[in-house]
Backbone as a printed PyTorch tensor [residue, N CA C, xyz], in Angstrom:
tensor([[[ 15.3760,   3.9900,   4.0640],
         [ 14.4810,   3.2410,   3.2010],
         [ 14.3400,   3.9390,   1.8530]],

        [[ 14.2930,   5.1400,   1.9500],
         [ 13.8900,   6.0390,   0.4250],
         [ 15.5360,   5.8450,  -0.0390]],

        [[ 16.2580,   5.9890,   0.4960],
         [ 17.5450,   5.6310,  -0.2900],
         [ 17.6960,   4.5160,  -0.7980]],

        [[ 17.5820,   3.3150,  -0.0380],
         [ 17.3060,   2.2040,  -0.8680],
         [ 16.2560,   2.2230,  -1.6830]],

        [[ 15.4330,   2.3640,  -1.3510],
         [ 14.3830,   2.4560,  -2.9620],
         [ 14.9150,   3.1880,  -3.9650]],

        [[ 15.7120,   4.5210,  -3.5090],
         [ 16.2140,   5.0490,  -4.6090],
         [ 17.0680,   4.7780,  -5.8760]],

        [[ 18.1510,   3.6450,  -4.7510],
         [ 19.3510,   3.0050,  -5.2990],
         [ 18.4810,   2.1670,  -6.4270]],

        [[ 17.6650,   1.4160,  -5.6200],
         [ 17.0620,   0.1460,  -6.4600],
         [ 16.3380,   0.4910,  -7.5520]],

        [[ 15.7430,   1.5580,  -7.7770],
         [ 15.1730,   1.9090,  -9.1710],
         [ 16.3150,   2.6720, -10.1840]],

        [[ 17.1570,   3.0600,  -9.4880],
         [ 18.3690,   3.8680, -10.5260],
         [ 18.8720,   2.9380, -10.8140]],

        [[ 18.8550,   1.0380, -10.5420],
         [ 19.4690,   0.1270, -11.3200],
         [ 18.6770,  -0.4700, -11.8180]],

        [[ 17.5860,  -0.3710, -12.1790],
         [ 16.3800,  -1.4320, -12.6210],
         [ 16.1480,  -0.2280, -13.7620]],

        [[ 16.1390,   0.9070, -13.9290],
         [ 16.0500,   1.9370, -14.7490],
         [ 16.0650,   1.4150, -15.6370]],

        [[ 14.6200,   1.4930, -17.0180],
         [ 14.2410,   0.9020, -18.0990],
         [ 14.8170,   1.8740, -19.0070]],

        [[ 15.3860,   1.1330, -20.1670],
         [ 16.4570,   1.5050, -20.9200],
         [ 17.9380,   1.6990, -20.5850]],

        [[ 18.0920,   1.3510, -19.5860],
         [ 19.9130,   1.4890, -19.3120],
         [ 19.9840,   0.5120, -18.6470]],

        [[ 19.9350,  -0.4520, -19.2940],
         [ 19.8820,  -1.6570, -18.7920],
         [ 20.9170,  -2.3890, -18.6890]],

        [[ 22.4130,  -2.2590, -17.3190],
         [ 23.9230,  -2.8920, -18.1650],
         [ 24.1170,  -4.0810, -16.4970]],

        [[ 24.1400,  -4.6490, -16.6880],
         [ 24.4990,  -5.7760, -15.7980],
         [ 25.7860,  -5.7820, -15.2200]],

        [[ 26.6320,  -4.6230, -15.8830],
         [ 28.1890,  -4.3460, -15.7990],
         [ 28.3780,  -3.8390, -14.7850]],

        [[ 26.9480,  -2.9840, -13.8080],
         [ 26.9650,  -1.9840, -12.8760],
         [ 26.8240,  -2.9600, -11.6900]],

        [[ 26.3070,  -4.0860, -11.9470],
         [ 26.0910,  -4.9180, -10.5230],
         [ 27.0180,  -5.7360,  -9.9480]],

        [[ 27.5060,  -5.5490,  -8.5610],
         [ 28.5410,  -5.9410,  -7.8670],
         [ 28.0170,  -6.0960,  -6.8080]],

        [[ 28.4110,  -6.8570,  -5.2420],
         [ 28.0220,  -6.8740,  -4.2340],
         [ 27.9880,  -5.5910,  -3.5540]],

        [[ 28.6630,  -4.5470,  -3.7400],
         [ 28.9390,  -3.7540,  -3.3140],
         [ 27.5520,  -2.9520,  -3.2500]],

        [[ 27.0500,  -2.7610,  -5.0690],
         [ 25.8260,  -2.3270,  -5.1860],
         [ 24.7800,  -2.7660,  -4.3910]],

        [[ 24.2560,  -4.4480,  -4.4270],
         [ 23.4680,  -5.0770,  -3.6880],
         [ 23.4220,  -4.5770,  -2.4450]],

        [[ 24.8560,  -4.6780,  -1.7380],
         [ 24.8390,  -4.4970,   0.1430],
         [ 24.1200,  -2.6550,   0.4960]],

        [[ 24.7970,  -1.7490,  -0.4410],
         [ 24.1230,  -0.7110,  -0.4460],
         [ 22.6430,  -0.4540,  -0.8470]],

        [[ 22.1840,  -1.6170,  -1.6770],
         [ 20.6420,  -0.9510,  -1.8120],
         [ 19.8840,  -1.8450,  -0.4610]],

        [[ 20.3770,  -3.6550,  -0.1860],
         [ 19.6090,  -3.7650,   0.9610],
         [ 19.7290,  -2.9030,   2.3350]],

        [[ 21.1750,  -2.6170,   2.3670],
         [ 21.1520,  -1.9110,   3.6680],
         [ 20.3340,  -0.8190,   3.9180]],

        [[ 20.4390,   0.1010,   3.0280],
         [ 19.0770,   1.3100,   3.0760],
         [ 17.8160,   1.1680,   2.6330]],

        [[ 17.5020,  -0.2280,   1.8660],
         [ 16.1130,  -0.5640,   2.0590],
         [ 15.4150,  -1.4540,   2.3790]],

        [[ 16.4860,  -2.1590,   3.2590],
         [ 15.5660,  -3.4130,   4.6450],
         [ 16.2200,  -3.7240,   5.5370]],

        [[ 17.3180,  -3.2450,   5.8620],
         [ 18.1840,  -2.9210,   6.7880],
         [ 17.6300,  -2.7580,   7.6080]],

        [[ 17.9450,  -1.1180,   7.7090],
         [ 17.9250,  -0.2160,   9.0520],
         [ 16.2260,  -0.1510,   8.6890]],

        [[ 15.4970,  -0.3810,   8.2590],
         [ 13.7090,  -0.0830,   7.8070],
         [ 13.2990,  -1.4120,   8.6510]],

        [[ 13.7720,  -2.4470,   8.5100],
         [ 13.0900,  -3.7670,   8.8230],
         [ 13.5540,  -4.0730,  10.5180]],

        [[ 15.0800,  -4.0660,  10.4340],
         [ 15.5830,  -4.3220,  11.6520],
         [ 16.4350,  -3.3380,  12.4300]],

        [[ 16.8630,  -2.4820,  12.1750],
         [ 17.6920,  -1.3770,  13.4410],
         [ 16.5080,  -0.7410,  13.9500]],

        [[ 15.8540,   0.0200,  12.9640],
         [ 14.8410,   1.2350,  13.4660],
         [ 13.7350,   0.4100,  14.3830]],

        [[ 13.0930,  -0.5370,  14.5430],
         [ 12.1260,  -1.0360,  15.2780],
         [ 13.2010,  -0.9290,  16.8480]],

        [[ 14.4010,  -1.5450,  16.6720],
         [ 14.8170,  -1.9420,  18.2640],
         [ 15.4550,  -0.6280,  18.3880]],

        [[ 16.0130,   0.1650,  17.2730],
         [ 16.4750,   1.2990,  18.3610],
         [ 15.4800,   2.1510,  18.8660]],

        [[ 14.3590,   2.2110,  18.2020],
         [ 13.3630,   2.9080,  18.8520],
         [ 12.7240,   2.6240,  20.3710]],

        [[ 12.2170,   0.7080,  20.4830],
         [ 12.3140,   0.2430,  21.7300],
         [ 13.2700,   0.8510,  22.9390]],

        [[ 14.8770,   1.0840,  21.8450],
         [ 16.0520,   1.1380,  23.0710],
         [ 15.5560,   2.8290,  23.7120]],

        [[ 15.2470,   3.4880,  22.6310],
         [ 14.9900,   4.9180,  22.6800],
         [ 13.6260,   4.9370,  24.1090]],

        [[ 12.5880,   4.4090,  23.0990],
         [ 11.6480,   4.3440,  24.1810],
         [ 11.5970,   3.3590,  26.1190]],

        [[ 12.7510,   2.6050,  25.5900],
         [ 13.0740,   2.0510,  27.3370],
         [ 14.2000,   3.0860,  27.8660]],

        [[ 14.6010,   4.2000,  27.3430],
         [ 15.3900,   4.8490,  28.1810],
         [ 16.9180,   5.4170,  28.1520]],

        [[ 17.4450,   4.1190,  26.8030],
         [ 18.5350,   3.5670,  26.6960],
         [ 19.1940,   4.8940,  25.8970]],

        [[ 20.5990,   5.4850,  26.1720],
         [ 21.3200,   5.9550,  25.5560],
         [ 21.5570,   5.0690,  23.9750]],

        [[ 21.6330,   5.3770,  22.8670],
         [ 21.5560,   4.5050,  21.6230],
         [ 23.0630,   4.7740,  21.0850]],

        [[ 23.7080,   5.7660,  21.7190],
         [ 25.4960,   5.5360,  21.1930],
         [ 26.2930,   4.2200,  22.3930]],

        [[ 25.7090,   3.8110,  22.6010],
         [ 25.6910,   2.8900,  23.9260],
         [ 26.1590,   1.1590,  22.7010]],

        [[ 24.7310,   1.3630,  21.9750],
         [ 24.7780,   0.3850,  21.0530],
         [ 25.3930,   0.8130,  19.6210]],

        [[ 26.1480,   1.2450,  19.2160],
         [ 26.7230,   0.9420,  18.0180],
         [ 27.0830,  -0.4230,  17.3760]],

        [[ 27.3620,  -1.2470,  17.9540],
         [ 27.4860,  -3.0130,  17.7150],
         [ 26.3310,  -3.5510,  17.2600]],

        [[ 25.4290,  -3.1060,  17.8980],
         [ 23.9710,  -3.5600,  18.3290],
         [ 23.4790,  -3.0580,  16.6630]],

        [[ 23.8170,  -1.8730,  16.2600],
         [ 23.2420,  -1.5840,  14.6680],
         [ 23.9390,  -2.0910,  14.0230]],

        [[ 25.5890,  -2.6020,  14.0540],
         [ 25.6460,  -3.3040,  12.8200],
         [ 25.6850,  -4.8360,  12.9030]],

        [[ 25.2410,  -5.3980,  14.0120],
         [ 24.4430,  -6.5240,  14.0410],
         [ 23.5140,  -6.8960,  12.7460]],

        [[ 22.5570,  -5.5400,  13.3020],
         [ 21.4600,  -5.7400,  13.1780],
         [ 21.0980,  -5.4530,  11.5040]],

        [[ 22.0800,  -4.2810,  11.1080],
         [ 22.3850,  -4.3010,   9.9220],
         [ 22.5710,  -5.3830,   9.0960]],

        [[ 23.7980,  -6.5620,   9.6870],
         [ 24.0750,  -7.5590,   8.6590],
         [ 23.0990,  -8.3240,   8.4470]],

        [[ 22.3610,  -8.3220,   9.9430],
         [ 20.8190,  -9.6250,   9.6450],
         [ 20.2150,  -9.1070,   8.8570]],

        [[ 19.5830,  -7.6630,   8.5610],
         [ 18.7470,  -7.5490,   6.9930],
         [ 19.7780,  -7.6920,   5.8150]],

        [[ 20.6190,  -7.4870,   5.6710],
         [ 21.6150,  -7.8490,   4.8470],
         [ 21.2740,  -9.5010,   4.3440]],

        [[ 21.2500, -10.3850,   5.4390],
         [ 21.0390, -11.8090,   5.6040],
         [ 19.7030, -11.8980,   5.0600]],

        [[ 18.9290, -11.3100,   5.7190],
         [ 16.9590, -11.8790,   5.2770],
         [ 17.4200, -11.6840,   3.7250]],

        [[ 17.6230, -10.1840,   3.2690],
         [ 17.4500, -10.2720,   1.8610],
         [ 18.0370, -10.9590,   0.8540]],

        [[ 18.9160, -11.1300,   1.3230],
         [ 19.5040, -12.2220,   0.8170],
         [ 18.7400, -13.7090,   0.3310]],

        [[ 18.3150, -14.1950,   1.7300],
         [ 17.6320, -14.9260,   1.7830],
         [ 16.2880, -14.5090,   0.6340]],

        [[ 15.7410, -13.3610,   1.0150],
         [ 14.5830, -12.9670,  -0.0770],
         [ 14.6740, -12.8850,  -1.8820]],

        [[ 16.0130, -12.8420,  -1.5300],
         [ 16.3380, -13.0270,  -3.2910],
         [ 16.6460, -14.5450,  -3.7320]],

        [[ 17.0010, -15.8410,  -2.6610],
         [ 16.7770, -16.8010,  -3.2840],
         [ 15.8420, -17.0580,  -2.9320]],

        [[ 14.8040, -17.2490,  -2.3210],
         [ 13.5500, -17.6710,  -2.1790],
         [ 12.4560, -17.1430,  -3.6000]],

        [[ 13.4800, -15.8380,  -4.2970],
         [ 12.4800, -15.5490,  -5.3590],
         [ 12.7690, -16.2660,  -6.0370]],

        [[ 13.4830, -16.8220,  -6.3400],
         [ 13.8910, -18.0180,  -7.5700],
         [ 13.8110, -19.0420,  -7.3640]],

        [[ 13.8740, -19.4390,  -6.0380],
         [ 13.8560, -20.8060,  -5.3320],
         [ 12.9470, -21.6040,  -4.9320]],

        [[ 12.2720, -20.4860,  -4.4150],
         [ 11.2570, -20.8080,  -3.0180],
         [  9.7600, -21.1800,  -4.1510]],

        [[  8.9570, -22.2540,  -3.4120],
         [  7.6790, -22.5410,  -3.9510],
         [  6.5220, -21.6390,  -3.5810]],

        [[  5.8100, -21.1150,  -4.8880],
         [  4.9890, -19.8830,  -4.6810],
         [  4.3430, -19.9090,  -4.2140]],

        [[  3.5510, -21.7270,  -3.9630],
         [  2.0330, -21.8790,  -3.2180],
         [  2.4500, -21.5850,  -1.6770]],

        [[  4.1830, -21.5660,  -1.5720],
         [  4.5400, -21.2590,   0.1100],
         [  4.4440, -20.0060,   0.7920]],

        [[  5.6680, -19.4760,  -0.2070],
         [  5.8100, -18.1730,   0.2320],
         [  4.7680, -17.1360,  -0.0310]],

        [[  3.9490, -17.5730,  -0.9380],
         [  3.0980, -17.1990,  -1.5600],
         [  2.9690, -15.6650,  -2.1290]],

        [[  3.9330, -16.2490,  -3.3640],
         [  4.0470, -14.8850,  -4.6860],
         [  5.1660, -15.6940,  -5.5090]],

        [[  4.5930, -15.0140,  -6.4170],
         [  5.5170, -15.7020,  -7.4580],
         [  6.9120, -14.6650,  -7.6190]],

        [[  8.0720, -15.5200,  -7.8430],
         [  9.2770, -14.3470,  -7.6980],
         [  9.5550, -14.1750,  -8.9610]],

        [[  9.8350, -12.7350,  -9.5370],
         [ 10.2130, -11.9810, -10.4480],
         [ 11.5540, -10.8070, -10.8760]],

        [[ 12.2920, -11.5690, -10.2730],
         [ 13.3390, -10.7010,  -9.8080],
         [ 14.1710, -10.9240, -10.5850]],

        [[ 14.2930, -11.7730, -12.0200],
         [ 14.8820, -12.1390, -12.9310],
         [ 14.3390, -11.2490, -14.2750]],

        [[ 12.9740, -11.3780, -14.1110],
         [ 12.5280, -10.5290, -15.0570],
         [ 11.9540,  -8.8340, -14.7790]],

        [[ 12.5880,  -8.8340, -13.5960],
         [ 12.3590,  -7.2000, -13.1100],
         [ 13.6660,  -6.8230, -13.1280]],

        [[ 14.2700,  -7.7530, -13.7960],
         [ 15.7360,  -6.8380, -13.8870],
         [ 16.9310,  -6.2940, -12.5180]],

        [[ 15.7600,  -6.9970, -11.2760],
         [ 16.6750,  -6.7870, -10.1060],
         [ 18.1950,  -6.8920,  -9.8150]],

        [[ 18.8480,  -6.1250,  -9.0020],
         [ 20.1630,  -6.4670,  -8.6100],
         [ 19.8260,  -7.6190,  -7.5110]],

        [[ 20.0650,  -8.4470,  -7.5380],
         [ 19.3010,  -9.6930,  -6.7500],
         [ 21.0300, -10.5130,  -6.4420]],

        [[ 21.3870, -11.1870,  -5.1200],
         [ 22.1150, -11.8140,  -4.7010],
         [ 22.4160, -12.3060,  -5.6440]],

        [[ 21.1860, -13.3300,  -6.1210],
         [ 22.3140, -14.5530,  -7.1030],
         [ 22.6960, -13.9590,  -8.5080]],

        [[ 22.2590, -12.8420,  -9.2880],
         [ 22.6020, -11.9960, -10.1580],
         [ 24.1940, -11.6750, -10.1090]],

        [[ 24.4140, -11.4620,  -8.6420],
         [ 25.4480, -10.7610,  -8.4890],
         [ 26.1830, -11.9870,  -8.4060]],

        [[ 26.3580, -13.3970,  -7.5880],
         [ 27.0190, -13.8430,  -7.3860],
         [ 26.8240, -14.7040,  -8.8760]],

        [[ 25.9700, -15.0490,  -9.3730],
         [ 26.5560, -15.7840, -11.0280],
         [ 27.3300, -14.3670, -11.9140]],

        [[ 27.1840, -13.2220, -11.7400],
         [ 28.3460, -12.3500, -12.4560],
         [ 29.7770, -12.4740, -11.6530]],

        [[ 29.7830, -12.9340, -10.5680],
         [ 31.3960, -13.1220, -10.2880],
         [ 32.2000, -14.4820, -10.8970]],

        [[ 31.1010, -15.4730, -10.5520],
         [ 31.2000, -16.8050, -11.1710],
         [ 31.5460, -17.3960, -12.1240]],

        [[ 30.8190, -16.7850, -13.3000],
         [ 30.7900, -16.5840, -14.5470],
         [ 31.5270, -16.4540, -16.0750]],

        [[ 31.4670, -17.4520, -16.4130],
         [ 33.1030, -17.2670, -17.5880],
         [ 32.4870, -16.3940, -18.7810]],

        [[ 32.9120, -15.9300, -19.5510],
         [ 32.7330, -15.5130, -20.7420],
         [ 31.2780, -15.7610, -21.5810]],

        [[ 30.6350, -17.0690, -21.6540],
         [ 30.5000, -17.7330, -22.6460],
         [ 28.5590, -17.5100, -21.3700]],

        [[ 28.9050, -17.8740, -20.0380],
         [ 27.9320, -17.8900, -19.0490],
         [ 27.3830, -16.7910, -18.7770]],

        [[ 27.9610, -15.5890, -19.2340],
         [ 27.7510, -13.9480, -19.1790],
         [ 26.6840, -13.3080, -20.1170]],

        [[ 27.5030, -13.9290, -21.3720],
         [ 26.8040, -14.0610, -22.1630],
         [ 25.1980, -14.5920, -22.4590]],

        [[ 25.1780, -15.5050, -21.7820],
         [ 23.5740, -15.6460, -21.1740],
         [ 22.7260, -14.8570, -20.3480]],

        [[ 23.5760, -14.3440, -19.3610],
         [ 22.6640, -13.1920, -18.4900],
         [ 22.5230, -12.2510, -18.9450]],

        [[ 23.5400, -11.7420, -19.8720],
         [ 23.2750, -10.4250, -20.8040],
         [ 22.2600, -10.2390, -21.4300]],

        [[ 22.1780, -11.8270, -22.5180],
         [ 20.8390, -11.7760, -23.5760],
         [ 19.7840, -12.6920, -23.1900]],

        [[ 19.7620, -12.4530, -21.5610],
         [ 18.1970, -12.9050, -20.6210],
         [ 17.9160, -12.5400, -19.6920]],

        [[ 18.7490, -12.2910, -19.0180],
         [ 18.3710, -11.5280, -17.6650],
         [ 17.4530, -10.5180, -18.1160]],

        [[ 15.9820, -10.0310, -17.0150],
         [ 15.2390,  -8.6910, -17.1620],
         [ 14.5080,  -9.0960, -18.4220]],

        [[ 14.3110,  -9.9960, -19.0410],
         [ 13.4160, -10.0160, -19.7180],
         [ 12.1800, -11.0030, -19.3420]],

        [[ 10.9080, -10.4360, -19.7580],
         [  9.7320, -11.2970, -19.1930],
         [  9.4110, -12.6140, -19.9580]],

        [[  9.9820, -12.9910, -21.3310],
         [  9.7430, -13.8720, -21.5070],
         [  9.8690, -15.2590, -20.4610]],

        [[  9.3010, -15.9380, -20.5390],
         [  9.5110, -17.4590, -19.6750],
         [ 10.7880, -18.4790, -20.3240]],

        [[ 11.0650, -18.2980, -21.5390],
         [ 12.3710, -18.8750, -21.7830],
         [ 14.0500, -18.3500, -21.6460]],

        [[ 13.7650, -16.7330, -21.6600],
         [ 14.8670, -16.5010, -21.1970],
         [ 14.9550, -16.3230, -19.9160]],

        [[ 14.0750, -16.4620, -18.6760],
         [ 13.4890, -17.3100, -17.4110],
         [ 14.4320, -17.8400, -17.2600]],

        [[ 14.2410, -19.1040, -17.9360],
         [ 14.5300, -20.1790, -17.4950],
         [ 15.8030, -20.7320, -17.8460]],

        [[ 16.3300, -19.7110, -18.8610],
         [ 17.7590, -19.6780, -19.0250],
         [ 18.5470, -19.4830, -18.1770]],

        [[ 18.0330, -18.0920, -17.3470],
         [ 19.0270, -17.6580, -16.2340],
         [ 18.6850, -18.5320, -15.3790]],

        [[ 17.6590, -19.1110, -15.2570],
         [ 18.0020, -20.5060, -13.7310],
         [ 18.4000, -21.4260, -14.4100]],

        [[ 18.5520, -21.7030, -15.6160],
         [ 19.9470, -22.7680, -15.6190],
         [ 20.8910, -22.9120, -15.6210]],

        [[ 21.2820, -21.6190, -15.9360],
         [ 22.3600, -20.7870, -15.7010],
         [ 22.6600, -21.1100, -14.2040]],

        [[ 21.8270, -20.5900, -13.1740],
         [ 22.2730, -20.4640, -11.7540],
         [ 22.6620, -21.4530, -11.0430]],

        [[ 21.6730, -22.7200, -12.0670],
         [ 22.0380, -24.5040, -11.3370],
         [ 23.2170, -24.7150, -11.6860]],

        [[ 23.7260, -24.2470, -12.8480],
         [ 25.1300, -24.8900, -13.9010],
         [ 26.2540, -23.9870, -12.6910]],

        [[ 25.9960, -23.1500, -12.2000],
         [ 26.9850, -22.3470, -11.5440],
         [ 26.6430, -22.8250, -10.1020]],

        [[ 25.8650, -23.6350,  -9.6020],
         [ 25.5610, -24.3110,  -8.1660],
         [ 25.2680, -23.1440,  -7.0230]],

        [[ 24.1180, -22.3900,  -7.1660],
         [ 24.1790, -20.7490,  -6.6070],
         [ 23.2870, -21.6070,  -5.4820]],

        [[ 22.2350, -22.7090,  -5.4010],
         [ 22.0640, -23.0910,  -4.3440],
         [ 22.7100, -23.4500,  -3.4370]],

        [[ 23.7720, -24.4090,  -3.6050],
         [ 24.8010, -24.1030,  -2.6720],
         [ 25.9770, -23.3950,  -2.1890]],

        [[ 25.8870, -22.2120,  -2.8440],
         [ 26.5410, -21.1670,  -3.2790],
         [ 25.9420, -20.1750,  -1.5230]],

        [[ 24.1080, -20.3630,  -1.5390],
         [ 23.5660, -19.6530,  -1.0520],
         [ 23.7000, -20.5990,   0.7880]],

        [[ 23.5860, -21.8690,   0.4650],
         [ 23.5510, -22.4030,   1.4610],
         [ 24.9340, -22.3680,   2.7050]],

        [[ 25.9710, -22.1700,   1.6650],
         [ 27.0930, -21.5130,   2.4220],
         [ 26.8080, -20.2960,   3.1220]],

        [[ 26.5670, -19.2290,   2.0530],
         [ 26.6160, -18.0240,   2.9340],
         [ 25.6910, -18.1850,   3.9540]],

        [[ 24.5060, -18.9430,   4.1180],
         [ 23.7050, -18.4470,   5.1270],
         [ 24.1740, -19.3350,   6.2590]],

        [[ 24.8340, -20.4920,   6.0570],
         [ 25.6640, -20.8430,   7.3490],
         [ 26.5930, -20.0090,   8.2460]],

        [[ 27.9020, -19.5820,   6.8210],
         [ 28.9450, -18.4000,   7.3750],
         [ 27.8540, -16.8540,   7.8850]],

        [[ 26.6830, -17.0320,   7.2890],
         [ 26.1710, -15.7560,   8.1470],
         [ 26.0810, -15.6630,   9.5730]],

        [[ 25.3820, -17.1290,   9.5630],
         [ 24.6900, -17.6000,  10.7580],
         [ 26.0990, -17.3600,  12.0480]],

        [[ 26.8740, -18.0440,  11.5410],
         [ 27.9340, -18.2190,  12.7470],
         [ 28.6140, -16.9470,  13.3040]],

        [[ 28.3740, -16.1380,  12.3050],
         [ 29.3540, -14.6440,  12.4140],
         [ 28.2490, -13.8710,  13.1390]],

        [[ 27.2080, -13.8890,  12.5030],
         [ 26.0320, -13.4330,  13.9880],
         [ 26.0340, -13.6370,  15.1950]],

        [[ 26.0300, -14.8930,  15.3830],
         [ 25.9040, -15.8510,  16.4690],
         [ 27.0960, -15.0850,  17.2150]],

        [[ 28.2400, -15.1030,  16.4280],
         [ 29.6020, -14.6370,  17.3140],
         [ 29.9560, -13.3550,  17.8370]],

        [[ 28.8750, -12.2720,  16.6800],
         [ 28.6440, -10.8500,  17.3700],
         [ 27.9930, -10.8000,  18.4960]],

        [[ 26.9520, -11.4560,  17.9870],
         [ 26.0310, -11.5660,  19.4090],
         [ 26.0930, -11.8210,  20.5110]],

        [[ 26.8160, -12.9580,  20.9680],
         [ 27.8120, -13.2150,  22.0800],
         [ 28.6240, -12.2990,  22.5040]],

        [[ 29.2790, -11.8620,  21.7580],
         [ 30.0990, -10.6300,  21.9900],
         [ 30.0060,  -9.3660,  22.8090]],

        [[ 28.5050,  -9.4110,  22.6920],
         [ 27.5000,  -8.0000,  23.5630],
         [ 27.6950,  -8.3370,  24.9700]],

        [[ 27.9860,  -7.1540,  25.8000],
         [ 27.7520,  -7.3880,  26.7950],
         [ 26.5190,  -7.7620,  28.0630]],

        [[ 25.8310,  -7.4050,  27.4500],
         [ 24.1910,  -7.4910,  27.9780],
         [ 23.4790,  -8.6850,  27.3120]],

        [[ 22.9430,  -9.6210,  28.2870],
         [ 22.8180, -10.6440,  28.3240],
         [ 21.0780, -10.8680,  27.5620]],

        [[ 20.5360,  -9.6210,  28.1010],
         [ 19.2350,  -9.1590,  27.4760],
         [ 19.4180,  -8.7860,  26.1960]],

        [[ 20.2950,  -7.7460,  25.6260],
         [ 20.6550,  -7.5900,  24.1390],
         [ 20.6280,  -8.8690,  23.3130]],

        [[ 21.6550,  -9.9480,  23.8940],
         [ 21.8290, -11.2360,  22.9560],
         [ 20.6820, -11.6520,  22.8160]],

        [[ 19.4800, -12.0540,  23.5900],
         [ 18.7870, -12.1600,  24.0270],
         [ 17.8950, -12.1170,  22.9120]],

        [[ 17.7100, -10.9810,  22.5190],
         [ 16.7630,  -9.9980,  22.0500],
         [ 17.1690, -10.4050,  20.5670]],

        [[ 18.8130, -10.3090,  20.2220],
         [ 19.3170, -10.4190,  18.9470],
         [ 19.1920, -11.9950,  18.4600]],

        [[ 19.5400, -12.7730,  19.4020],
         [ 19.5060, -14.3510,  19.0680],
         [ 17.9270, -14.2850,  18.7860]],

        [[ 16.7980, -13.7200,  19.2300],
         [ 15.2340, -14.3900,  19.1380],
         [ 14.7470, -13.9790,  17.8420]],

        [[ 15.8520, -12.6350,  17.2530],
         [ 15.3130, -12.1720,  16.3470],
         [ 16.3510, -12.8740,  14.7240]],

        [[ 17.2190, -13.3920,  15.1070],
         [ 18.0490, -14.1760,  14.5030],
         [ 17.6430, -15.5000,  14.0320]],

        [[ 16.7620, -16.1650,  15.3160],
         [ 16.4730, -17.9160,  15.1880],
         [ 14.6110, -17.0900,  14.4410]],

        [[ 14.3810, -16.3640,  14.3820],
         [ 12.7260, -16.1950,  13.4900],
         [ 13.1920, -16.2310,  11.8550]],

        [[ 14.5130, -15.4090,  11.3400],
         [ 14.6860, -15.8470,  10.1910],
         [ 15.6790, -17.0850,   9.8220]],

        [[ 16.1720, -17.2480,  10.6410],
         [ 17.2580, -18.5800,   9.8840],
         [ 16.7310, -19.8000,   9.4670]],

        [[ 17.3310, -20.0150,   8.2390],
         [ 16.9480, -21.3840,   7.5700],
         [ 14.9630, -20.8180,   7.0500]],

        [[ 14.6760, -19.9250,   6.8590],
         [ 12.9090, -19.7920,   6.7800],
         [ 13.2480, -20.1370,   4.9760]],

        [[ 11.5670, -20.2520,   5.4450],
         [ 11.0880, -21.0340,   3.9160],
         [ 10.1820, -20.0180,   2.6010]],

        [[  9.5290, -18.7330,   3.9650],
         [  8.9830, -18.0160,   3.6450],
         [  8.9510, -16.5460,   4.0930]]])
């Protein structure tokens, strides 16, 4: 968790502000060490710890569990742009906090020349018009359904690890904790 927090403020770092540094690569490394293994490995390996369970037993079982926070945050970064505040209840700022945020990353792969150019001279800033630049930006580049893909192809590749386990209680455990975030609103 302190590593991911770490990662995530050494890219949000005021005054070095380059959008050039953000790649998925970056993203998967700051969620994995800061809602990853914090949100979802460490709660069940501890359970596994505290029922008894040898935990080199499960190696599968952590990077399961890994990709599903991988997945929530994901999910948590379009819901900041997406999601209705009176729901989730907070307003998302992850445009003007300068975050390495999913759809950041995926409108910089997207992105021609001319569309870059917009996130450059708006992204991370608090005004409300250059706001609202980068979400038009994100509609013009279709990142909602951009997002709605991945969380299908997430869904199924879970689904298919999960099966995969031999212990019928593991899936069990992984599917209940799988069907609490999929498709959520909040």
């Amino acid at each position: 968790t302190a590593s991911g927090q770490l990662l995530d403020l050494i890219t949000t770092h005021e005054g070095e502000k380059d959008l050039n540094k953000y790649n998925i690569g970056v993203h998967r490394r700051i969620v994995q060490y800061k809602t990853s293994y914090y949100s979802f490995y460490l709660p069940v390996a501890c359970a596994l710890l505290l029922s008894g369970e040898d935990l080199t037993k499960y190696g599968a079982v952590e990077d399961i569990l890994v990709k599903m926070g991988i997945y929530f945050q994901v999910q948590d970064d379009y819901l900041d742009c997406y999601g209705d505040p009176k729901f989730i209840g907070k307003i998302g700022t992850d445009i003007e906090d300068y975050k390495c945020s999913w759809l950041v990353v995926q409108a910089l792969e997207r992105a021609d020349e001319s569309q870059k150019s917009v996130l450059f001279e708006n992204y991370g800033k608090k005004d409300p018009a250059c706001v609202a630049k980068v979400k038009s930006l994100y509609r013009e580049l279709n990142l909602e359904a951009v997002f709605l893909d991945y969380e299908n192809e997430s869904y199924k590749k879970l689904i298919a690890d999960i099966e995969a386990q031999p212990s019928i209680a593991v899936q069990n455990v992984l599917k209940s904790f799988l069907h609490k975030i999929y498709k959520r609103q909040k």
